[in-house]
C-alpha positions in Angstrom: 87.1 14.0 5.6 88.7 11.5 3.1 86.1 9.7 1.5 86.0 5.3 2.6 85.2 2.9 0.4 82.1 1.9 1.8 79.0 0.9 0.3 76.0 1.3 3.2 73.1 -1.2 2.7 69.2 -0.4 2.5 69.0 -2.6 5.4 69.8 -2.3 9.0 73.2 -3.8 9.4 76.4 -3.6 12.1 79.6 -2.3 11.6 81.8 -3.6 13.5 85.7 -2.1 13.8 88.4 -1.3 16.0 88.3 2.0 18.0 89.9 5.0 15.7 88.6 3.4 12.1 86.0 6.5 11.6 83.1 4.2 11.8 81.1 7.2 14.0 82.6 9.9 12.2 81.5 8.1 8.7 77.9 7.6 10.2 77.7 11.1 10.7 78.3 12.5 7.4 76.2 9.5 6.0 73.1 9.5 8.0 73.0 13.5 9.5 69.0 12.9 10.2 69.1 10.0 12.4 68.6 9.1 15.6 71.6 8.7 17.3 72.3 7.0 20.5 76.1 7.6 21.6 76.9 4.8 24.4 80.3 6.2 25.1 78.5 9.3 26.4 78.2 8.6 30.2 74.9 10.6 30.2 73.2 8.1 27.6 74.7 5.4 29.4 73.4 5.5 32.5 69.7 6.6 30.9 69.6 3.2 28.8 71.6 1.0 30.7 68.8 0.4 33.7 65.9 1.1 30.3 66.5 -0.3 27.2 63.3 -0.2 26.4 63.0 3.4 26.7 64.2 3.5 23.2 60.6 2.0 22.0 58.8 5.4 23.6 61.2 7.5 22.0 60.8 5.4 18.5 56.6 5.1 18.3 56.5 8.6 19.9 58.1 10.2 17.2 57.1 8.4 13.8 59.6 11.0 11.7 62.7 8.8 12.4 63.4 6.7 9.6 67.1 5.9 10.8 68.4 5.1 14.2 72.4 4.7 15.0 73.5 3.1 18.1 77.0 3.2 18.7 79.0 0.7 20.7 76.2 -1.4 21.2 78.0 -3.5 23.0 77.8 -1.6 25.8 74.5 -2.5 26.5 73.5 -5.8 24.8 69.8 -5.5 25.8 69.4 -2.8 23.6 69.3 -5.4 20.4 66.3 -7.3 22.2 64.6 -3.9 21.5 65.9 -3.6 17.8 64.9 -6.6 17.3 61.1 -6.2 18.1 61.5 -2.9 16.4 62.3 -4.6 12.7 59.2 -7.4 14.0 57.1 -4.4 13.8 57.7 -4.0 9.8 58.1 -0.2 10.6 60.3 0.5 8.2 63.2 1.5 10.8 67.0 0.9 9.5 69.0 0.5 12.5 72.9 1.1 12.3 74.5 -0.8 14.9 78.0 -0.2 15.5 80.8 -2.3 18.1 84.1 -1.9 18.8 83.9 -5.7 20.2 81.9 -8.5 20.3 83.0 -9.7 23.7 79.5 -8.9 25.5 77.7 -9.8 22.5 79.2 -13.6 22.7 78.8 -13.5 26.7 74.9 -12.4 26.4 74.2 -15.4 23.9 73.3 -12.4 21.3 72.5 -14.1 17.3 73.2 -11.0 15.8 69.0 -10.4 15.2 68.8 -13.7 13.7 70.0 -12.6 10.4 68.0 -9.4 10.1 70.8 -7.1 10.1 74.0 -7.2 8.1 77.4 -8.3 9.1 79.5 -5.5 8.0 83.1 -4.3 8.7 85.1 -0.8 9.1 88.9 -1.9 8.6 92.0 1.0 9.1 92.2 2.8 5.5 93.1 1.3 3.0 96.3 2.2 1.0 93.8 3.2 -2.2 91.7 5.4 0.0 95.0 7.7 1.0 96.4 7.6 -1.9 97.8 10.7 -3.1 99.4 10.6 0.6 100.3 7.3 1.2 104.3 7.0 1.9 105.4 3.5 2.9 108.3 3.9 5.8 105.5 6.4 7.6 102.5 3.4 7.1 104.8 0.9 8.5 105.9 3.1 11.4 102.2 4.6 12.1 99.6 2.4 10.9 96.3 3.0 9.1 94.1 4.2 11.3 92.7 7.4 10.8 92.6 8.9 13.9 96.3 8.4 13.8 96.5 9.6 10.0 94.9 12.6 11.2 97.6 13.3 14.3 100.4 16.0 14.4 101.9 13.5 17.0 101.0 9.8 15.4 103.1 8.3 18.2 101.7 10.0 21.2 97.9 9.5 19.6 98.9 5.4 19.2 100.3 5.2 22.8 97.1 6.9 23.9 95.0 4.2 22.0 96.8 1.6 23.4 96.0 2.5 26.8 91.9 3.0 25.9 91.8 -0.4 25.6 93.9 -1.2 28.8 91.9 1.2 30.7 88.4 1.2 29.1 87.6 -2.1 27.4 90.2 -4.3 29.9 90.1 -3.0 33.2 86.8 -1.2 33.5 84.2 -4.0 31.7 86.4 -6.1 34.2 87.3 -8.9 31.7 90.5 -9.6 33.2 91.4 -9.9 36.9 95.0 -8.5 35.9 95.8 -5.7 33.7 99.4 -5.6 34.2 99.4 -9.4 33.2 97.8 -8.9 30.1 99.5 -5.6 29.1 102.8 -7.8 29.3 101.2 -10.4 27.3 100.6 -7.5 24.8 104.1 -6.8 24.4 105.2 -10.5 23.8 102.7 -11.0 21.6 104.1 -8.5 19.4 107.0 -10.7 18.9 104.5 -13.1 17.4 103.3 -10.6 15.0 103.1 -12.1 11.0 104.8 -15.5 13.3 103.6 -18.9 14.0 101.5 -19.1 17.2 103.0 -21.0 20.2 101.1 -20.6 23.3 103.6 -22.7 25.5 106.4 -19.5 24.2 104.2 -16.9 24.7 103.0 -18.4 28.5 106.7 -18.6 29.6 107.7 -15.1 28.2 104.7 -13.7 29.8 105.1 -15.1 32.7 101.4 -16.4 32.8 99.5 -19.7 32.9 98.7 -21.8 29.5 95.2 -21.6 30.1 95.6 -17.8 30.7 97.0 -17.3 27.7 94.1 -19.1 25.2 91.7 -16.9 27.7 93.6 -13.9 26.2 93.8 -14.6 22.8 90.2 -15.2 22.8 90.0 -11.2 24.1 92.1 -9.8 21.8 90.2 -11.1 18.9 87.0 -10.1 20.3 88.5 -6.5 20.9 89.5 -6.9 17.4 92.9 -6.3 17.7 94.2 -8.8 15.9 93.3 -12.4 13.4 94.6 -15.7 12.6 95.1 -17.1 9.4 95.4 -20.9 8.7 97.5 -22.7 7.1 96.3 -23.9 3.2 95.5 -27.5 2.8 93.8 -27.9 -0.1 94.2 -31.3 -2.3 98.0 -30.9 -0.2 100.5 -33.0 -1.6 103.2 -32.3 0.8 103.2 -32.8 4.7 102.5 -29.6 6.0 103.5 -27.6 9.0 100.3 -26.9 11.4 99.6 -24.0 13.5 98.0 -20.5 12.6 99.9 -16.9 12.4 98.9 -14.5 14.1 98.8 -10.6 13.5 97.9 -7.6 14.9 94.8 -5.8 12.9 97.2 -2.9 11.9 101.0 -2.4 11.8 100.9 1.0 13.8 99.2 -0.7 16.8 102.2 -3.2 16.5 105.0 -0.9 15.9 103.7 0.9 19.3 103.1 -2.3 21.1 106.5 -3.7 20.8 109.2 -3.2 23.2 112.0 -0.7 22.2 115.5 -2.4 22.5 119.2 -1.4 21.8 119.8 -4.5 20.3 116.6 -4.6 18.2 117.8 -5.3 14.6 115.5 -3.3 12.4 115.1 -5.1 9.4 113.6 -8.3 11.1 111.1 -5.3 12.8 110.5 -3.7 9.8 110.0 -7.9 8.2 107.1 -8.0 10.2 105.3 -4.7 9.8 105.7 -4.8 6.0 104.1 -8.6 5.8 101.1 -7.4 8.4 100.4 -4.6 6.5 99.6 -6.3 3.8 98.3 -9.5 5.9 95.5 -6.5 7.0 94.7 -5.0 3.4 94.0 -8.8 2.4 91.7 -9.3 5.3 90.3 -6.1 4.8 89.3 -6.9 1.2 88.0 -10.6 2.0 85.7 -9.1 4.7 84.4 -6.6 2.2 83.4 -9.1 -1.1 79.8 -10.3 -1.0 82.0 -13.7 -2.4 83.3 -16.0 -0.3 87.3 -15.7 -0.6 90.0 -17.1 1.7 93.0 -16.1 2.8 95.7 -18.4 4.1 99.3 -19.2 4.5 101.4 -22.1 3.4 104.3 -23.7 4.8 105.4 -27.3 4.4 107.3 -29.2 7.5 110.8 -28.9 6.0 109.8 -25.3 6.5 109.6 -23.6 3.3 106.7 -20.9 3.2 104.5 -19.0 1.2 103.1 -15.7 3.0 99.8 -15.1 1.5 97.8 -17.6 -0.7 94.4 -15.8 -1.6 92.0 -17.6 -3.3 88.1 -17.8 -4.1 86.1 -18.6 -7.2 87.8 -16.2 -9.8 91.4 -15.6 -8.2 93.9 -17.7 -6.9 97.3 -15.6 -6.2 100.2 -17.0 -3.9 102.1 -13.9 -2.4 105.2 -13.5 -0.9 106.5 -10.5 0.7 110.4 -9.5 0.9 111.9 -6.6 2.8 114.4 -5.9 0.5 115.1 -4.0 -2.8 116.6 -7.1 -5.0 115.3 -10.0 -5.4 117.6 -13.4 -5.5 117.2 -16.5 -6.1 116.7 -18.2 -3.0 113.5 -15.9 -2.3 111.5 -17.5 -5.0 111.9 -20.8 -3.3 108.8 -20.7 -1.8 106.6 -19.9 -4.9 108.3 -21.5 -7.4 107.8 -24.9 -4.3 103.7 -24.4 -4.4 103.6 -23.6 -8.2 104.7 -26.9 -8.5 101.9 -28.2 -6.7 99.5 -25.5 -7.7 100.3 -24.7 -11.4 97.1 -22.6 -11.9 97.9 -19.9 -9.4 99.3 -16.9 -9.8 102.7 -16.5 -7.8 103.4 -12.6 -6.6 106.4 -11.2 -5.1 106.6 -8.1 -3.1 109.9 -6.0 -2.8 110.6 -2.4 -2.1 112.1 -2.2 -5.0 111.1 0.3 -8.2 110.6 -2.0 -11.1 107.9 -4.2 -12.3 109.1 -7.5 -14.1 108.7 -10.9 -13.8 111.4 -13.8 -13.0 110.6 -17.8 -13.5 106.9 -16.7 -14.1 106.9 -15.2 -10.7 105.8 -11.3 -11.0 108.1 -9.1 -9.0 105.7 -6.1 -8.0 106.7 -3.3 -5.6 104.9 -3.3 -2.5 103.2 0.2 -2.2 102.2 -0.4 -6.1 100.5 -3.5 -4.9 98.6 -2.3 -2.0 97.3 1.2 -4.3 95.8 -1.5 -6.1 93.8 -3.6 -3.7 90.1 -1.9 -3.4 87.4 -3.4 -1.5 84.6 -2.8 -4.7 86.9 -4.2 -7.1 88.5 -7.7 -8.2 92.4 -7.6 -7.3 93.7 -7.9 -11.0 97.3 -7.8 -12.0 
């Protein structure tokens, strides 16, 4: 098992992540003693499903349990009415509560126990957790998730996990009336991967209403399978362009979602994969600071566009990510643009290139050196 970098809290918390991010896997090791209640098992299901409170008989019966893990807990919502009198009870009882999606959550009008568990998250790995192992043109083909790490056959494993959320959280939870119209609003979003959102595009493409298509968005964010960011607008100076990007949550899920074509030109694929995965390892490590930091994109109405700007009460780096192995001129435009209006950032530019150097005080970094660096417990310093 390859260590995460994942610091548990004294306190009963949720850990939320995508299916396939080792969140049960990493409970296991970490808590071996607990009581465990597996939600994907049918058995345990069915048992809690028509008695949540069952779990308070099994809890004051046997006063041994320090530690209780529930996972997928939002299978059955109830069951965090019954956490939540638990903690009332000042037993002592850390609860681990983990989700895959916060769909049912939202629906039920759940507060999360009104503060008294922690908000945390299990993202894909992160390139600084794999890495002795991590090679870039198999990351951006395959993704970060570790059940796909793991694989002998990555591509059959993704295809499989693409269809466990068709099937399981889609079609069975019932949360669309048409599965076929959302697996084909899927694979047009895919073309809006690390792009500007436009619902109107993606409706016609589709072939679904407007509405339909909001409706959707709204589940594949609370399946987790993908984010927005918005675009920077602090103390602006120039007219900026409006709309959010969107991304899927990890570049293997994207390379797998996307339509195969003859006439696919693989360097505009490849574009994309490289600036979501690292669009994922910056959300990652913004989910993971105790600070608050924010992560955003620029882009001014004549169009010129910054990828990344990352900032928070210590850093402030504008990032820009080329698929390419030199670096000219015209792809400094961009940072050299918002340096002017933002002197006290740090401007970054990611290549595929070897060397380390800097050009108009923009730093020219390789990309995989980049991402070894980013760790969640750590301050990204350059």
């Amino acid at each position: 098992m390859i260590p995460r970098f994942f610091d548990t809290p004294n306190q009963s918390y949720f850990l939320f992540g995508p299916r396939g991010t080792g969140k049960s896997s990493f409970l296991r090791a970490k808590y071996p003693d607990a009581f465990v209640l597996d939600l994907l098992d049918p058995e345990t299901y069915r048992l809690f499903v028509s008695r949540p409170e069952q779990l308070i008989s099994i809890l004051d019966g046997d006063l041994s349990i320090n530690q209780v893990v529930i996972d997928e807990v939002q299978k059955i919502p109830e069951l965090l009415n019954v956490v939540h009198l638990m903690i009332e009870k000042k037993r002592g009882l850390q609860f681990i509560l983990t989700g895959s999606s916060s769909r049912k959550l939202k629906k039920y009008g759940t507060n999360l126990l009104g503060g008294r568990a922690l908000l945390k998250y299990m993202p894909p790995f992160f390139a600084s957790e794999i890495v002795t192992h991590f090679k870039l043109e198999e990351r951006l083909k395959w993704g970060m998730l570790p059940i796909v790490f793991d694989s002998e056959v990555p591509q059959e494993v993704l295809k499989a996990y693409v269809g466990i959320y068709l099937k399981e959280e889609v079609q069975e939870e019932g949360i669309v009336r048409k599965v076929g119209d959302f697996a084909r609003f899927l694979e047009v979003m895919s073309f809006s991967h690390a792009q500007i959102l436009n619902a109107s595009n993606i409706s016609r493409e589709a072939q679904i209403a407007r509405k339909t298509v909001d409706s959707y968005l709204s589940i594949l964010y609370d399946l987790l399978l993908g984010f927005e960011l918005s675009v920077f607008t602090r103390k602006a100076k120039r007219r900026l362009s409006s709309g959010n990007k969107f991304y899927f949550f990890d570049s293997g899920v994207y390379s797998s979602v996307k339509p195969k074509s003859l006439y696919e030109v693989e360097t505009e694929t490849q574009g994309s994969a490289l600036e979501g995965l690292v669009a994922q390892h910056l959300k990652a490590w913004v989910q993971a600071q105790s600070e608050s930091y924010q992560l955003h994109y620029w882009r001014t109405s004549s169009q010129v566009e910054v990828d990344f700007i990352l900032s928070g009460k210590d850093l402030f780096y504008a990032i820009e990510v080329k698929n390419g192995k030199v670096i000219h001129p015209k792809d400094l435009r961009g940072l050299q643009l918002f340096q002017e209006d933002y002197p006290q950032c740090q401007s970054i530019m990611l290549y595929r290139g070897k060397q380390k150097y800097r050009e108009k005080q923009i730093l020219c970094l390789p990309i995989d050196t980049f991402l070894t660096m980013i760790h969640p417990k750590r301050l990204i310093k350059l």
